[in-house]
N, C-alpha and C positions, 0 to 999 in steps of 0.2 A: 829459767824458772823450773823448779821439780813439779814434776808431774803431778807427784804427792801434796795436796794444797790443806791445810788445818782452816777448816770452819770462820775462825775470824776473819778471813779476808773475803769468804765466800757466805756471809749469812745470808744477803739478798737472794742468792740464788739455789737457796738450799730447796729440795724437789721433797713433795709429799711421799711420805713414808706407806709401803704397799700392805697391802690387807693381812696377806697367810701370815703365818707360823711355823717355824720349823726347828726343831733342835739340831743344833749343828752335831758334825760327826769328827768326832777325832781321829788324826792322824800324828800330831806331833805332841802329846799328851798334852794338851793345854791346862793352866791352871785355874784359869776362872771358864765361865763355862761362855758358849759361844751360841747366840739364839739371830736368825734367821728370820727376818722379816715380822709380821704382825703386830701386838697389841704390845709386845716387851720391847722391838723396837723403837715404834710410836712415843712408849712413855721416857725411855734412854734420849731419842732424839728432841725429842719437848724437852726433854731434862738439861741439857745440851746449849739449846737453844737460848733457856730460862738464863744460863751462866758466860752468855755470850757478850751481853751490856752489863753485866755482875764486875761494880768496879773493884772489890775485892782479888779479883782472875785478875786483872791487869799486868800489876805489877809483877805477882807468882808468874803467868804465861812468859813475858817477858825476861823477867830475870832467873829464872830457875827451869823453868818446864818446857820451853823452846829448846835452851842448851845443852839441855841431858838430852830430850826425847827427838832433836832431828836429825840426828846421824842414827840412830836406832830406826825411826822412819825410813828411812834413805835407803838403809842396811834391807829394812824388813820387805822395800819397793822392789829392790835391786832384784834380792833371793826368790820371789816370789813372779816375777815377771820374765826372766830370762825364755829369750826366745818367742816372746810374743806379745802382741799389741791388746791389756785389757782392757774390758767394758771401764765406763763410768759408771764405779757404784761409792755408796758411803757407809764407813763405819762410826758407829757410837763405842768410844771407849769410855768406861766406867769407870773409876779411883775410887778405892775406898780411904778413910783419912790417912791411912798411914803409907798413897802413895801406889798401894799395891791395885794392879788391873782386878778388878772384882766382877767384869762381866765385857764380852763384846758383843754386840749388836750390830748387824749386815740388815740393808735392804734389799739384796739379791744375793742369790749365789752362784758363782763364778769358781772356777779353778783360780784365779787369783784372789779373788775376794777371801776364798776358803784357805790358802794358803795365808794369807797375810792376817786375819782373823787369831787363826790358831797360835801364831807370832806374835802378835799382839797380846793375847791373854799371858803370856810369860812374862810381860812387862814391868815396869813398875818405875813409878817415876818419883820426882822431889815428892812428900808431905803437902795435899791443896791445902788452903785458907777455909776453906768447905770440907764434908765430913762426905758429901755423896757425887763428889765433882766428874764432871764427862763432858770429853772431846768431842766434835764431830768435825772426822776426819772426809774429804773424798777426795776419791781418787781418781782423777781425767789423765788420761792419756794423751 
């Protein structure tokens, strides 16, 4: 099993989102921007959540949006982990409709967290069936 686990399988276990705030810091020029904890992840990961029994995602997750976006996962786990064992945190990816990463959302930040983040915003997946669609990714080690 990957490391890398997408939210549907882990809803039950999904962990309350932490208080701060933080704008993230670029390194690999990301293209949607990258926010760190508080009141904008809270609303990404709710948002998340809302699209998780949203029978609409079903079929999109299944036939389009697993088989683009999990070797890019995998890709982005690999690049970003070498040589070390990271924390368990969670990202909220954001889709705007036409597909394109429009924001990533971190509950902690980590050197892997932040590397995979900033990999993430360069994304872009199938078209969702939704106009404000977001993932919530985490990642256990």
């Amino acid at each position: 099993m990957l490391p890398l686990l997408i939210a549907a399988a882990l809803a039950s276990a999904a962990a309350a989102p932490p208080a701060e705030e933080d704008e993230g810091e670029p390194g690999i020029a990301p293209t949607a921007p990258i926010v760190y904890g508080g009141p904008a992840y809270r609303a990404a990961w709710d948002r998340a959540q809302r699209y998780e029994g949203d029978g609409r995602l079903g079929a999109y997750r299944v036939q389009s949006f697993q088989p683009v976006m999990q070797r890019q996962f995998e890709d982005v786990y690999a690049a970003c982990t070498v040589g070390m064992t990271p924390p368990t945190f969670t990202l909220v990816v954001s889709y705007a409709a036409s597909g394109q990463v429009d924001g990533v959302f971190v509950d902690q930040r980590s050197a892997a967290s932040q590397c995979m983040a900033e990999r993430f915003a360069n994304l872009s997946a199938p078209p969702p069936p939704v106009p404000d669609f977001a993932e919530e990714i985490r990642v256990v080690p």
